[in-house]
Residue, then its C-alpha position, 0 to 999 in steps of 0.5 A: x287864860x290863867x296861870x296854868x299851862x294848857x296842855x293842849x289847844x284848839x280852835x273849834x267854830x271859831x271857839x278857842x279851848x285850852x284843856x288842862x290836866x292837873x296831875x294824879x290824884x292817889x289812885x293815879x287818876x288824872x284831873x283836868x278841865x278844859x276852858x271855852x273862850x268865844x272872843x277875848x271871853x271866857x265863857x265855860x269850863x269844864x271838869x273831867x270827868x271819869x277815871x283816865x290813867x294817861x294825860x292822852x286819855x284825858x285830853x281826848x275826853x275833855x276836847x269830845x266835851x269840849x266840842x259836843x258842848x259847842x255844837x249844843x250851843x251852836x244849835x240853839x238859837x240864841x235871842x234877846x238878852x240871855x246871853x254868857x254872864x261874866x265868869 
């Protein structure tokens, strides 16, 4: 994936997602993002959003994200060639 180290993984639709926070920023917030992969491709990254205060809060939303993202995708149907482009 990348240099960083995910704080926590998950398998979800065959879909693997590796979320990981960055540490506080000066008001103690935490940042963070979580990375879509679908095969050996990444295919979406995303941000945290909201003000979390603890690294379990912060994994929490991004790994609902992550999956609301995934089950959005999943029900669209997907045809011709409007496929991921390289990230």
């Amino acid at each position: 994936m990348d240099s960083h180290h995910a704080a926590h993984r998950f398998i979800y639709e065959g879909w693997r997602v590796a979320v990981h926070l960055d540490g506080t920023d000066a008001q103690g917030d935490i940042a963070g993002w979580a990375e879509l992969r679908l095969g050996d491709a990444s295919r979406s990254r995303i941000a945290l959003a909201g003000h979390h205060r603890d690294g379990a809060s912060a994994i929490g939303a991004l790994a609902k994200v992550a999956r609301a993202y995934i089950d959005d995708w999943r029900s669209r149907p997907h045809t011709g060639d409007t496929g991921f482009m390289s990230l």
